[in-house]
N, C-alpha and C positions, 0 to 999 in steps of 0.2 A: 591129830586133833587140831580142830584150827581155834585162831586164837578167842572166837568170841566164844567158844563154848569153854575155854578155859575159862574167861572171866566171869561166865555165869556159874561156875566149880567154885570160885571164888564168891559169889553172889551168896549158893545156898549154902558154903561154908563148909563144902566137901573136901575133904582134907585129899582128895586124888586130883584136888588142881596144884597142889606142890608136885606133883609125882610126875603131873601133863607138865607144868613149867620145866622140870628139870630134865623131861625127855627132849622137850622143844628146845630150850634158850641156857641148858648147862653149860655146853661147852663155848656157848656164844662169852653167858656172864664171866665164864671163868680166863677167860681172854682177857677181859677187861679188867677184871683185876690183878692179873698175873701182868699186866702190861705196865699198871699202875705200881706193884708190892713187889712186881720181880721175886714173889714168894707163894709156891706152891700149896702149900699150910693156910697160909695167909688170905689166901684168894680163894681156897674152899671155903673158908670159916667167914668173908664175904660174900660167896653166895648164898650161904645158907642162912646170914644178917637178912639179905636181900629176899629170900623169900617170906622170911619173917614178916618184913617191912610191907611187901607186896601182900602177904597175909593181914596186916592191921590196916593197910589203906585203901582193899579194897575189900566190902564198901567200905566207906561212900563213895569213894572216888572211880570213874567206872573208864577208865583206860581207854582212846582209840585205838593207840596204835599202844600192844602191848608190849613186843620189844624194843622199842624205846623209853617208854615206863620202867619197863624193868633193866633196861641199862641207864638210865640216867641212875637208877636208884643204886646200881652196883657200884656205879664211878664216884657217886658221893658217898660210899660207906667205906672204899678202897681207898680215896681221897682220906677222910677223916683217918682212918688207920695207919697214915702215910701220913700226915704230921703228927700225930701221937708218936709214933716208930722216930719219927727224926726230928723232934722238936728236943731232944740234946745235940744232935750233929747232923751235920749234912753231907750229901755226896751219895754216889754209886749207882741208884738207879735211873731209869730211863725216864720214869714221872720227874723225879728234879731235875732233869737235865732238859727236858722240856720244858718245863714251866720257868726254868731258868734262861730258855731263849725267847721264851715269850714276855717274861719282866722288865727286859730291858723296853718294851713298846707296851707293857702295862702303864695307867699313871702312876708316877710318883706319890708316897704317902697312901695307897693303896694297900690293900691284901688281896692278891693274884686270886686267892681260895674265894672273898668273899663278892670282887667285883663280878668272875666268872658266872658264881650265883643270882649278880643283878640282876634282875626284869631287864632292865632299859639296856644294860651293857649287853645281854644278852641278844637283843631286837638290833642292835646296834652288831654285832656279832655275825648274826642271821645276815641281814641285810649282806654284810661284806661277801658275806660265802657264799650266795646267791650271783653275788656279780662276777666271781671267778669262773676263769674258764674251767669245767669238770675235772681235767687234771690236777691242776693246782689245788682246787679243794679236796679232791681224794688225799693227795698228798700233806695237806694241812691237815683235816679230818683222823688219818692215822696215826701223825704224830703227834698231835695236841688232846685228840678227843678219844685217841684208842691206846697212847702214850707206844706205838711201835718203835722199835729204835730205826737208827739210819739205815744200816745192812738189812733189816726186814724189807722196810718202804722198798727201798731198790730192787731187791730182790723180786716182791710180787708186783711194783712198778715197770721191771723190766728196764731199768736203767740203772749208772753209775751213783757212787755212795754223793761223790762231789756233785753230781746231777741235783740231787735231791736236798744238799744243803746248799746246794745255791738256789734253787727253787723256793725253797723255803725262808731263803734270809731274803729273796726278793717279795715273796709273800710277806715276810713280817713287815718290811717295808711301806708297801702296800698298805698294811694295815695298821703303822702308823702313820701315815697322811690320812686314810679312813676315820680314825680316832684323833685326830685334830679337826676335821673338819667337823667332825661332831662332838667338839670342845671335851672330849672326853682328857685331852693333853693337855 
């Protein structure tokens, strides 16, 4: 089924557009959260947030591109459960280990969780990953926005683990002169 006819499922309120999304985009959403919770339990019970969510926002809201809709919505409900989970301690998964290479080139006095969410920081965001050559940004993309670990990247990159953290620390680089020049620093 393709996607516009899901979101018209979703229009007249047919409950067999949960059943089209979960044939379409389960194992997609479930990725994104297992990537984010490193918890199998955890990442179902965010998909099923997620079509909740995708059930109360649409309508009104009438989606182009619907998996991206519906992954931006799993990454912020798997986010959210992922500082609940470790807002007494931190460490071990592959989400804080990311977001903890990205901090050091977030601003200072910042929340990683709520700048990501900016508008502007976001456009600001966009812009950079558009200038990258495709590589780079696949490689950025999977570990920032799909939280894979190093050994995965490389693995369907097709190169070494060191390939891919040097890659990547030359990207974050990158993108701190990017967020300087755009007084974000």
């Amino acid at each position: 089924m393709d996607d516009e006819a899901i979101v018209d499922l979703y229009w007249a309120r047919d409950q067999q557009a949960i059943d089209a999304t979960d044939q379409k985009y389960g194992p997609y959403l479930h990725k994104i959260a297992d990537n984010v919770l490193a918890s199998d339990e955890d990442a179902s019970e965010c998909v099923n947030d997620t079509y909740l969510a995708a059930w109360n926002a649409i309508p009104p809201t009438r989606p182009t591109f619907l998996q991206a809709f519906l992954g931006k919505i799993t990454r912020h409900i798997s986010l959210d459960r992922l500082r609940k989970r470790t807002a007494q301690r931190r460490g071990g998964g592959e989400a804080e280990l990311a977001l903890d290479e990205l901090a050091e080139w977030i601003p200072s006095g910042r929340d990683v969780f709520d700048d990501v969410a900016a508008k502007e920081l976001t456009q600001t965001l966009n812009h950079f990953l558009e200038a990258l050559p495709e590589w780079d940004r696949d490689l950025f993309m999977k570990r920032y926005w799909y939280m894979d670990s190093i050994a995965a990247i490389a693995e369907t990159m097709g190169t070494t683990q060191a390939a891919v953290k040097s890659a990547l620390y030359r990207t974050r680089k990158k993108l701190a002169k990017h967020l300087k020049q755009g007084g974000w620093l």
